[in-house]
N, C-alpha and C positions, 0 to 999 in steps of 0.2 A: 458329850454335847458340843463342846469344841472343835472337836475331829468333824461331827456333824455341820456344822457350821461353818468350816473353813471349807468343805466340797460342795455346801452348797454355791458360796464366797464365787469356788473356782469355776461350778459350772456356769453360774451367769457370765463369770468372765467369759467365759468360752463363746458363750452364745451372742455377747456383744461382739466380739471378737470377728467372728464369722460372719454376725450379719454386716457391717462394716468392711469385711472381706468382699465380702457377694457384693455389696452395693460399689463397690471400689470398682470389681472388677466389671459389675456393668456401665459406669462411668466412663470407663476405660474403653472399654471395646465400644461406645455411643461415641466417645469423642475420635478411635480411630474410624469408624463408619463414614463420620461426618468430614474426618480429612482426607478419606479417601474418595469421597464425593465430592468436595471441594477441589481435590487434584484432577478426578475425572473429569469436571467441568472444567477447571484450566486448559486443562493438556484439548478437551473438546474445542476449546476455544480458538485454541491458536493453533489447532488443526482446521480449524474454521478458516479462518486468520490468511494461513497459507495459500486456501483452497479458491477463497475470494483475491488475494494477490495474482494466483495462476489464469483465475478466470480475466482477470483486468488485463496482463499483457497475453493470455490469448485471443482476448476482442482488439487490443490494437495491433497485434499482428496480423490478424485475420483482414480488418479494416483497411491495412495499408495492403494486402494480396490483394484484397477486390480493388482497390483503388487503382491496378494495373492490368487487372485479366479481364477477359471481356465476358460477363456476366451468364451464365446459362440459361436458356429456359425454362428448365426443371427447377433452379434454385431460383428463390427468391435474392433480389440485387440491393445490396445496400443505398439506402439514396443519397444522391450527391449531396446533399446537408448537413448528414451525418459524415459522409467522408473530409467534405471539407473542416467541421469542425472538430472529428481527430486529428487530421491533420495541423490544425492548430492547437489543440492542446497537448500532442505529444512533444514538443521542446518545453513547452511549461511542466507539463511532469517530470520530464529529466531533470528540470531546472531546481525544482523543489525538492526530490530524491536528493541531486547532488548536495544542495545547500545542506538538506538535515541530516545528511550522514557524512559529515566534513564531524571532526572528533572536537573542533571548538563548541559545537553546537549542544553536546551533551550537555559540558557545564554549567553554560549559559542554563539550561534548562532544567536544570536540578537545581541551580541557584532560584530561578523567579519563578520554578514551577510547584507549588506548595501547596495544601488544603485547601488554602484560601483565597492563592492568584488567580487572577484568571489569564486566559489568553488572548494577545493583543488581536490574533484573525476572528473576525465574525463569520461564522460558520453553521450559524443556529438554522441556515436554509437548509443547508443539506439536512441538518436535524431532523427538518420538519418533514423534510421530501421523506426520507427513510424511514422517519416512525410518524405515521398519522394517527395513529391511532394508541398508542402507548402514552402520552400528556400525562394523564391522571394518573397513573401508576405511582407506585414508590421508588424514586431515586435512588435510595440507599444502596449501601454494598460494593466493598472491594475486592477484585479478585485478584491474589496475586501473580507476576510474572516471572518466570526466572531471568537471572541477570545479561543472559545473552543477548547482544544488541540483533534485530533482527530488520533489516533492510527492506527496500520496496514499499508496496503499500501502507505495511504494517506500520513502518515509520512515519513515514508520511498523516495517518493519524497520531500518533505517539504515544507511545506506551508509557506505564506508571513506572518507575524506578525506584527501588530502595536504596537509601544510603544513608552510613551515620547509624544506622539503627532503627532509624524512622521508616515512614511511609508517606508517599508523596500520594498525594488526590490526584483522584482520575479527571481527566477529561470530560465535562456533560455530556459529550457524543458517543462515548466510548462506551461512558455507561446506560445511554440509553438505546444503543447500539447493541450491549449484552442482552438488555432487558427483551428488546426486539428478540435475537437468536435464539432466548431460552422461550420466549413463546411459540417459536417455530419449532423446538425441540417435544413441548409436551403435546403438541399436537401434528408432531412425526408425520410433516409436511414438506418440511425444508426442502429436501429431494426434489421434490417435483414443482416445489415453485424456482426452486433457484433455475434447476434445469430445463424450467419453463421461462425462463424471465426473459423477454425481448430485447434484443441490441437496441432496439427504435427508440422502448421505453423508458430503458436506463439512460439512453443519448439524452433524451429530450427532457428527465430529469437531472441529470446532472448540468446539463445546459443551463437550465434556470437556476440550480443551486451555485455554481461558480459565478453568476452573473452579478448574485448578491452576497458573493464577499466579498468586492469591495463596498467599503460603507465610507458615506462621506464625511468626512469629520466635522464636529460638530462646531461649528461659526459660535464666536465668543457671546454671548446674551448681553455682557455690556455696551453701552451706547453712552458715546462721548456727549459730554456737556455742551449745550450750544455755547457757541463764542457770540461778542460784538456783532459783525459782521450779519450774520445770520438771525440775530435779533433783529437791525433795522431792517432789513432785508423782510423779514417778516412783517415789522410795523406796516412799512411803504404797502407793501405789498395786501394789507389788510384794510389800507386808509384810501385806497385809489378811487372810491367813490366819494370819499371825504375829499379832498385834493381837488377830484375833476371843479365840485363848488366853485374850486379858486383857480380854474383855468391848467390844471395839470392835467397833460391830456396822458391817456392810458399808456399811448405808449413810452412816452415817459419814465412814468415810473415802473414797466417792464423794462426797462434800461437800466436803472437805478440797480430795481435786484439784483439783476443781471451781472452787472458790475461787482456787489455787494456777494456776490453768492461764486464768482467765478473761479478765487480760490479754492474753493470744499465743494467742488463741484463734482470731484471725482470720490468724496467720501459721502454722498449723498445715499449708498447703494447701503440698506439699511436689512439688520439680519431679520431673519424672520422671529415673528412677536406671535402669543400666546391667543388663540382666537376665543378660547373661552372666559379671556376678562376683558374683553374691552369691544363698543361696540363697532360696525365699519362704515365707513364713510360713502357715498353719490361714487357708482364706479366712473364718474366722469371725472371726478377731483384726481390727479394723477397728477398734481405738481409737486415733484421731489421735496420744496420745501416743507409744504405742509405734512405731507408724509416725516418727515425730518423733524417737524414738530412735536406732532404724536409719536411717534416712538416716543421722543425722552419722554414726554408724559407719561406716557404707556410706564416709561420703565419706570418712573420714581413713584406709580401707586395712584396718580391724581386720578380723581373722577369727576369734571365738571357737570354741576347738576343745575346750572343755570346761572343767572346774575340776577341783578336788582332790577333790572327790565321785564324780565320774564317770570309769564305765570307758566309753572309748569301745568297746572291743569286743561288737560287737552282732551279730545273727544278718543273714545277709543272702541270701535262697534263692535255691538254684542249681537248681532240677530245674523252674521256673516255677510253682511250687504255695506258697501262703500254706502256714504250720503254726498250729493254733490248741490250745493247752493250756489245760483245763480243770479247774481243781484244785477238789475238794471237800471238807469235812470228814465226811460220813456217807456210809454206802453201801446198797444192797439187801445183805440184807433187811431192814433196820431202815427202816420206812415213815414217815420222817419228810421235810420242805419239800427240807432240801439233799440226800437222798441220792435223790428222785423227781425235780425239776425241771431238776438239771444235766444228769442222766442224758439226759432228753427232748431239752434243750438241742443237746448231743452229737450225737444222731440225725439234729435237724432241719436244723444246721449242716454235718453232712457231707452230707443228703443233696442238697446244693445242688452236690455234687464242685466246687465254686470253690477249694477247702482243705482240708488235712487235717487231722484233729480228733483229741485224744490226750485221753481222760478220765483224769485223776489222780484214786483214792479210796484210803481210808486201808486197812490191811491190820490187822487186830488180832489178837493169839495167840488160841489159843483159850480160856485162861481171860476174857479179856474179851469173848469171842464168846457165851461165855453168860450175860454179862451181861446184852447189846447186844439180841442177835437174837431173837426171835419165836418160840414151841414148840421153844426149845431147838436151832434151827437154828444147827450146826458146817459149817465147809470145815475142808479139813486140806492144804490148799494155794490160791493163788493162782488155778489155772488152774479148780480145780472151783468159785470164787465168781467168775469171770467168765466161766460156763458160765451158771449158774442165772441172772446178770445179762441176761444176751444174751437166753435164753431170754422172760423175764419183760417184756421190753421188746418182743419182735418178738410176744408176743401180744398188748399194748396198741395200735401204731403201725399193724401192717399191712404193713410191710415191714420188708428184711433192711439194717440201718442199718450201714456201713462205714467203723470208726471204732477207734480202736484206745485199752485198756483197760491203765492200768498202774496198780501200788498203791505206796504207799509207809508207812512204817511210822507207827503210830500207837495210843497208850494210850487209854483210857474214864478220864474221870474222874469218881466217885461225885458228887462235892461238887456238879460243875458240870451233872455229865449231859451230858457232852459227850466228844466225842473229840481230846484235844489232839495235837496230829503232834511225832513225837520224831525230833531232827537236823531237817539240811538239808533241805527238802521239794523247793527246787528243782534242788536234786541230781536227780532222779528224770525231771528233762524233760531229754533230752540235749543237749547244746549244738548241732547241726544242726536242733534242731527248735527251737531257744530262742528264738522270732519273734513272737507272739502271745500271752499268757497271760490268762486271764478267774480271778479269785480268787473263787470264791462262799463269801461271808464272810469278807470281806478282814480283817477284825479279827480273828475268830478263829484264822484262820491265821497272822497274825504277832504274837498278843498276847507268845510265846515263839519267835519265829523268830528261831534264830541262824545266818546264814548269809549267803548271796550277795544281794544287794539285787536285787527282782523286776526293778526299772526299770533295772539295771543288766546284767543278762542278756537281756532283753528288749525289741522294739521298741515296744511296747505295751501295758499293763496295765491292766484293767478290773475293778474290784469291782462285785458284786453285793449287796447288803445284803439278808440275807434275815430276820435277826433283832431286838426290841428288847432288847438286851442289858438295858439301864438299866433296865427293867421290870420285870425278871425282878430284877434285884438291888434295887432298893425294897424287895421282900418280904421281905429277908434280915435278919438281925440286923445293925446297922449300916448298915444296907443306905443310908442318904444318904450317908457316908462313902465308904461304898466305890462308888457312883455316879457319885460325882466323880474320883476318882480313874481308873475304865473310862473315863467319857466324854473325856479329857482322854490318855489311852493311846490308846482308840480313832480321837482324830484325829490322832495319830503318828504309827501306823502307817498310816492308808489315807493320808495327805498323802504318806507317805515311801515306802511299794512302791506307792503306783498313780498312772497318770496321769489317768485318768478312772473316778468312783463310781457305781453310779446303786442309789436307792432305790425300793423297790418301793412303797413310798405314803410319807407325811409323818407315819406313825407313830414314825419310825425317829429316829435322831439326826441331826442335821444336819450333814453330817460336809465336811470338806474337796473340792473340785472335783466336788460331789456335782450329780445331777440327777434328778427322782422321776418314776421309770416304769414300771408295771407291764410285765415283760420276760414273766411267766412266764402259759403256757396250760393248757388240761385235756387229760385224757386222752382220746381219742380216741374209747374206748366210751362214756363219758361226754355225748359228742355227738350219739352212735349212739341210747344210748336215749332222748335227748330225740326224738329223729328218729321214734322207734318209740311213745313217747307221744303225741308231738302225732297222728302215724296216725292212734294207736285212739280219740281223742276225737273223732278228723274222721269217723269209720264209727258214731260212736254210741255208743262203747264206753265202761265208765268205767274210766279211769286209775289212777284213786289210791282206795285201799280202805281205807286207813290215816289215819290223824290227824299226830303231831308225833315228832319225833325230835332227842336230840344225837348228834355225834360227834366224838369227839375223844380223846386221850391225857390217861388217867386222872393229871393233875396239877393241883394248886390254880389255878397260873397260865395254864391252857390255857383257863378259863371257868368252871371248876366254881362257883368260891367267886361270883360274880357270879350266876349262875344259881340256886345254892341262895337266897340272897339276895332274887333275886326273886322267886320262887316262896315263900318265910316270909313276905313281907311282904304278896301279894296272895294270899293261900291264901282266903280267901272270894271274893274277886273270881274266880277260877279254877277254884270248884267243879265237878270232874269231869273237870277238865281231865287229861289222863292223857299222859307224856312217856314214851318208851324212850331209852336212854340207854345206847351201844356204847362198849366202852372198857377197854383195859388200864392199867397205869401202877401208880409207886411209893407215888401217895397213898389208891390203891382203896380200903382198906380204911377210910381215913380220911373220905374223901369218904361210902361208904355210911355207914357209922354215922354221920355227922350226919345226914343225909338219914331215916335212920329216926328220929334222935332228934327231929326236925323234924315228922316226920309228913308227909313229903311224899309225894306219889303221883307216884312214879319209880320204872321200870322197869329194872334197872340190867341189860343182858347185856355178852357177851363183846364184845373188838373184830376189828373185820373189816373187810375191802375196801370201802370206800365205794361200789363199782360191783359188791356181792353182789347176787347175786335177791333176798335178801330184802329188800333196802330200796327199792326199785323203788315198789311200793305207798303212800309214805308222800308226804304228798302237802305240810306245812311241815317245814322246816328252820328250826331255835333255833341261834342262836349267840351268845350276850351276851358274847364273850369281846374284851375290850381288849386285851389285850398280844399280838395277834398283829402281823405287820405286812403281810401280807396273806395270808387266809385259804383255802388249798386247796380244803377243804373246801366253801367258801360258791359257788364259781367249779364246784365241779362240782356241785352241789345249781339250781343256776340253768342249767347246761348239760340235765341232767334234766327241767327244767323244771318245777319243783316251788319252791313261796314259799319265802320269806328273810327271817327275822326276825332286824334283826342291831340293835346297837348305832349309833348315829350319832357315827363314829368316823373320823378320819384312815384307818384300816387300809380301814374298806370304801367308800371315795371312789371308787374304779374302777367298782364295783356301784352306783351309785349310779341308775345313767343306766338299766339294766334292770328292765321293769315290774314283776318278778313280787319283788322288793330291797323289802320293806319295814322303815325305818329308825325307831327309836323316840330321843329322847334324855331320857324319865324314864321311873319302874316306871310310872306310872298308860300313858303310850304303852305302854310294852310290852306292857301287859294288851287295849288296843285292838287295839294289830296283831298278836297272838295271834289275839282273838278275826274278825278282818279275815281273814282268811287259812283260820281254818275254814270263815269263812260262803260263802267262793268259791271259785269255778276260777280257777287261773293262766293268764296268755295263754300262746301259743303263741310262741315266739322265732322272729324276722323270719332270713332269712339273712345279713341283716351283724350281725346282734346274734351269732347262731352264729360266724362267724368269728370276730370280736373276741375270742373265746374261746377262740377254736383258738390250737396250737402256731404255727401257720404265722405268724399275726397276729402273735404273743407276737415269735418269732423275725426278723419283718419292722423291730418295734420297736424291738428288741434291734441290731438293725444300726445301725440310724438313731442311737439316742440314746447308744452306745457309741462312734458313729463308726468302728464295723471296717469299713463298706461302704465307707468314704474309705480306710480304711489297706492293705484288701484291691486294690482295686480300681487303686490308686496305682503306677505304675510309676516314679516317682519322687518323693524324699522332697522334693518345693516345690510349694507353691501360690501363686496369686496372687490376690492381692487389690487390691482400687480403691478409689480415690476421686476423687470430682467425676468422673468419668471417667476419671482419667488412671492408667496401672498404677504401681504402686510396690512395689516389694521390700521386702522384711524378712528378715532371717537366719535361719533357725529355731534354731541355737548360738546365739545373742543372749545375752551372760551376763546370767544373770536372777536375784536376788535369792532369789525365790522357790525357784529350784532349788536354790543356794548352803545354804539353811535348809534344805530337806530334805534337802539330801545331809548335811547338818552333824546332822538330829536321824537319819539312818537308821544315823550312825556311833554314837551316841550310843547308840540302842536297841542297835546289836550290843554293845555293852562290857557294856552292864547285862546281858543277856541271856547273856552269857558266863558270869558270874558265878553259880554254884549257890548261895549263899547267898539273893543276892537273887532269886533266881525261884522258890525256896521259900519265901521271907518275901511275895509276891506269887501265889500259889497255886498255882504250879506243880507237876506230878507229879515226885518226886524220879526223877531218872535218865534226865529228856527233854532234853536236849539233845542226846545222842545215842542211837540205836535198840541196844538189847542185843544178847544172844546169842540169843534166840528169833528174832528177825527175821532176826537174817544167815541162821541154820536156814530158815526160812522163805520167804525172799527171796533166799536164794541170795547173799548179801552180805558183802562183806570185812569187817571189825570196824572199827568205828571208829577203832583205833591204827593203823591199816594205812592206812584211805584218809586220814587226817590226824595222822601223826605227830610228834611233838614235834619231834623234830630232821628236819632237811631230809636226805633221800637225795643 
């Protein structure tokens, strides 16, 4: 049993034995397969290796023979592009052979060349050129090299080294350079594309891969602290509507920074900053300080999201349409600057459908209605004077203008002759449409505006200056006192509800964020019959049958007193001279009786349409009047095509540039360009003189210098701006001094403004803060106790 037992014992050993033999020696002969594979791709490799080395300097030797013999026929000619740029990169390949096979270069590079260095050249172009399509692959896998240093190309990429015992990591090119090879090997192509591969191709790929290795090194992220210096430099520079108040005029205090900033003037050049945390500023702000600003903020994290002035709730449109609200102080039919020109405005602006357009005009009872309006013309509701408005407009324009009309309540005031607005005005634009606002006559509008700040409901606000207030109160009793006091109100208010002013000439005040441009165009017919003048002069015919004419609203300050004036002082010079003179007004009576007691020969009729038949015929237009601030009148008198004797005057700077404009600036001139103007014919207006004229033009301008084509046009609220080339961001929240003072005087004005004492002791209509019971009648509106009750619901 023993004996049994022990050969059983033995043959399992045996059989352990063997199978462990057998598996040994298949282990064995798998592990030499796989190094013989592994050597056969080596040894393939850098047969490869060589093969692409011989092809590189046989294309540059090839290159530099054509560069010398004169091209055949038969062969295709290398192009001078490619030769000139072998010719420039063969001393750069020498140059780099030489460097890397100098024997100091080994060690350097077994010392920093490890698994984990990387190399200082970026080279990841060429990468990309050579493998497009290999990315996604696995990176893995070293092959190894024998220790023979091997020159030329070979080097020139760099091969891996062992030493120590180790293994140095490959190159990323290298190995995804193999990964390339061996997929050309499994699909035993290689042959025919190498041997297919164009000089052209390779040129103009390696062209662009050596182009991006050099890489710019990367500008340090830190940004130095502001100093002193560039803080006041800032303040000033953020106060300079603060300041002017007190007589510091702008350029002033661009001196000051100036000064203040002209040390670090040369460290102004700011690195480039992160586009995705911060937002950008008006590509017109391009002043290094404020850029200087925002950086450091940018850098240290701050995000300003407002002050204590500001609501941020603002309109922000969901239906893809801009809203544009047009608030006015007068309306049709009262034929005065602001209740004709917004009107137009209104038309020309919708008929772009970019946006929709909402005309705000003031609504008056009807005892103020017959104050205001013309032959005693009454509405006895809202809807019948935005009938006769519509009407009145689509016979001027030509077409049916879609645009929508709302009123809100407003009193006549004798004193001023104006229309002051009673309550909240911005109440009236709904908050859905609260996105756009255009103020014509920003100051009038808010001289007693108690209510919601424009810039605070709105994303944009834009005055118009259509008036020279200060003008018109000179004449007054006191009138220097109280000059001072409007002009100094008047830039409170436009500083504080608007963000951008513009003046229609440099008659006007000079008023805070202001910019002077005539916005407004003529009426259509206007254009029409210049069009039908020049005709009949072109057929032979004569035009003008008539001599001289004024026209205007019978009041001292409109021209009268100027006019009469001239006319006493040259009344010989002028003999026979004979003037008609159209016109209603509160001073008629006063004007004619001087005029008679003068002995002047003036024809005085009623006032009428400046585009009636009967003034057609007349062939000068008189205007001596100053205190406009740009004259209607004269704009269509020159549309007609008929002379323009005006004053030489800030107001008609626009007219200036048109032939038939002639300007006097003493009586003895004006008695010349009277008589100038009888003794000729006026040119005929070219087609860009006509347009300039037109709505269209007015409205073209009107975009541009308002900046609504940026604000409309913008689907989001950041620009970018540069410098020296490089982008830089800027915040537009940037807490800004500037805004901090207007949010600080628009609080300021609502307090005073609250107050019924003081806005009567400042001329206010008693009982306008808020609209009466005639208007809620009228307007269909809750009472003022209702929509703002003293105690909270």
């Amino acid at each position: 049993m023993e004996a049994a037992s022990t050969s059983t014992r033995n043959n399992s050993n045996n059989t352990a034995l063997s199978l462990i033999s057998r598996g040994w020696k298949e282990v064995r002969d798998s592990a030499d397969a796989d190094l013989q594979l592994m050597r056969a791709r080596a040894n393939s490799f850098k047969n490869l290796a060589n093969s692409f080395d011989r092809e590189i300097e046989n294309f540059f030797n090839s290159a530099s023979i054509a560069s010398f013999s004169v091209p055949s026929p038969l062969k295709p000619s290398t192009s001078p592009t490619e030769i000139d740029f072998v010719k420039k990169l063969q001393p750069k390949i020498s140059e780099i052979r030489r460097v890397y096979s100098a024997p100091e270069i080994s060690k350097k590079v077994l010392e920093k060349w490890g698994p984990t260095a990387k190399l200082g050249i970026d080279l990841s172009a060429i990468k990309n050129v050579i493998v497009a399509e290999g990315e996604d692959e696995d990176r893995g896998g070293i092959v190894g090299f024998d220790r023979r240093r091997r020159l030329g190309f070979r080097e020139f990429w760099g091969e891996g080294k062992e030493e120590g015992g180790g293994q140095i990591g490959e190159w990323e090119p290298i190995r995804v350079l193999k990964r390339r090879f061996r997929e050309l090997e499994k699909k035993s192509e290689f042959g025919e594309i190498f041997g297919g591969f164009k000089n052209s191709e390779f040129v103009e790929k390696l062209k662009s891969s050596l182009k991006a290795i050099r890489k710019e090194p990367q500008e340090s992220k830190e940004v130095p602290p502001l100093d002193v210096p560039e803080l006041l430099a800032y303040l000033v520079r953020q106060s300079e509507p603060f300041l002017d108040q007190f007589g510091v005029r702008k350029d002033v205090c661009d001196k000051i920074v100036e000064g203040l900033c002209r040390k670090r003037k040369n460290q102004f050049l700011l690195p480039s900053l992160s586009s995705g945390q911060s937002t950008l500023l008006d590509e017109n702000a391009n002043d290094e300080l404020d850029l200087r600003i925002a950086s450091v903020l940018q850098s240290t994290g701050h995000c300003y999201d407002g002050g204590f002035w500001t609501d941020s709730s603002k309109h922000h449109p969901s239906d893809g349409k801009r809203h544009v609200a047009i608030v006015t102080t007068a309306s049709l039919p009262w034929m005065t600057g602001t209740a004709v020109n917004p009107l137009f405005r209104a038309a020309y602006l919708a008929k772009s459908e970019k946006q929709n357009v909402t005309l705000l005009v003031p609504w008056l009872c009807k005892s103020d209605q017959e104050l205001v309006y013309p032959n005693n013309l009454t509405f006895t509701s809202p809807e019948e004077q935005e009938n006769y408005i519509r009407n009145w407009l689509e016979e001027r324009v030509g077409f049916k203008a879609d645009f929508k009309i709302s009123f809100y309540p407003g009193k006549f005031s004798k004193e001023r002759r104006s229309i002051i607005p009673a309550g909240d005005t911005s109440k009236f634009v709904p908050s859905r449409d609260a996105d756009i606002a255009i103020l014509e006559e920003p100051e009038h509008l808010n001289w007693y505006h108690h209510g919601k700040r424009w810039t605070d409901k709105f994303n944009h606000v834009v005055g118009v200056v259509h008036t020279n207030y200060l003008e018109y109160i000179k004449r007054e009793k006191n009138g220097a006192l109280q000059a001072f006091l409007v002009k100094h109100i008047n830039n409170l208010v436009t500083r504080a509800y608007c963000h951008k002013v513009l003046r229609l000439s440099a008659a006007t005040q000079d008023l805070p964020k202001s910019v002077i441009c005539n916005v407004h165009g003529v009426n259509p017919r206007f254009l029409k019959i210049g069009e039908k003048v020049a005709a009949e002069r072109e057929l032979g015919q004569q035009a003008f049958s008539k001599g001289a004419y004024f026209l205007g609203k019978m009041v001292w300050a409109k021209g009268y007193k100027e006019l009469i004036d001239l006319l006493a002082k040259h009344k010989n010079e002028l003999d026979g001279f004979k003037l008609d003179v159209f016109g209603n007004g509160e001073d008629a009576n006063e004007v004619q009786s001087t005029a008679k007691r003068l002995d002047l020969n003036l024809n005085f009729l009623k006032g009428r349409d400046h585009a009636d038949d009967s003034l057609h015929g007349y062939k000068v237009f008189i205007n001596p009047s100053i205190s406009d601030v740009l004259c209607t009148a004269t704009a269509e008198a020159l549309a007609m095509g008929k002379f323009v004797v005006c004053a030489d005057h800030p107001s008609n700077e626009y007219f200036r540039s048109f032939p038939n404009c002639l300007t006097y600036k003493t009586s003895e001139d004006f008695v010349a360009r009277v008589k100038e103007a009888l003794a000729n014919e006026p040119q005929p207006l070219t087609p860009e003189q006509r347009y300039n004229l037109s709505w269209e033009a007015a409205t073209q301008r009107f975009m541009q210098y308002s900046e609504l084509d940026r604000v409309l046009d913008s689907e989001k609220d950041v620009k970018l701006s540069k410098t020296n080339g490089k982008s830089i961001t800027k915040a537009v929240s940037m807490p800004n001094l500037s805004e901090m003072i207007d949010g600080g005087l628009a609080y300021a004005h609502y307090c005073l403004t609250g107050n019924e004492f003081l806005r009567l002791c400042t001329g206010a209509i008693p009982g306008t803060r808020d609209y009466d019971k005639q208007h809620c009648k009228d307007l269909h509106l809750l009472p003022p106790q209702v929509e703002n009750p003293i105690y909270g619901w």
